[in-house]
C-alpha positions, -999 to +999 in steps of 0.1 A: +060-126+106+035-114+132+036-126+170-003-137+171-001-149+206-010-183+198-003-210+168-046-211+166-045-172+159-019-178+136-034-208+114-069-184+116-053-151+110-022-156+090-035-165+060-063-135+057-040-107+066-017-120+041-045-122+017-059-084+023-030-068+039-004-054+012+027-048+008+046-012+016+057+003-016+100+003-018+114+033-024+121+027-061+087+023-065+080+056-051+107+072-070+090+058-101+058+073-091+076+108-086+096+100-120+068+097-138+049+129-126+078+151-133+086+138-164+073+153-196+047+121-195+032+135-165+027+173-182-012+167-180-018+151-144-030+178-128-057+178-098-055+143-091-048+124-056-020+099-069-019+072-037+016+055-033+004+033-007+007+001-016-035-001-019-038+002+014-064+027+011-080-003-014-076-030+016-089-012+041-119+009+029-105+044+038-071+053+054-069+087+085-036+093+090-033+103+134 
């Protein structure tokens, strides 16, 4: 859980970052993800931006890496 720096912050905060904030992907999930693309499934993906991110892009509007 995150150190808010005070029990209000918590109670206000917690609960919305929960709600918009996802979870990271595990690494079988990304494996799946790279399964699936190599597989003979995944024969006509070609061109397209797969995100593994866990929607963060989604939750967040647009995602720069620094």
């Amino acid at each position: 859980m995150a150190n808010w720096g005070s029990q209000l912050a918590a109670e206000r905060l917690g609960p919305l970052m929960q709600a918009t904030v996802p979870t990271p992907a595990t690494a079988v999930q990304l494996a799946a993800s790279i399964t699936f693309l190599l597989s003979d499934n995944g024969t006509n993906v070609n061109g397209a931006i797969l995100a593994s991110d866990g929607e963060l892009v989604g939750a967040v509007g647009e995602w720069h890496p620094t």
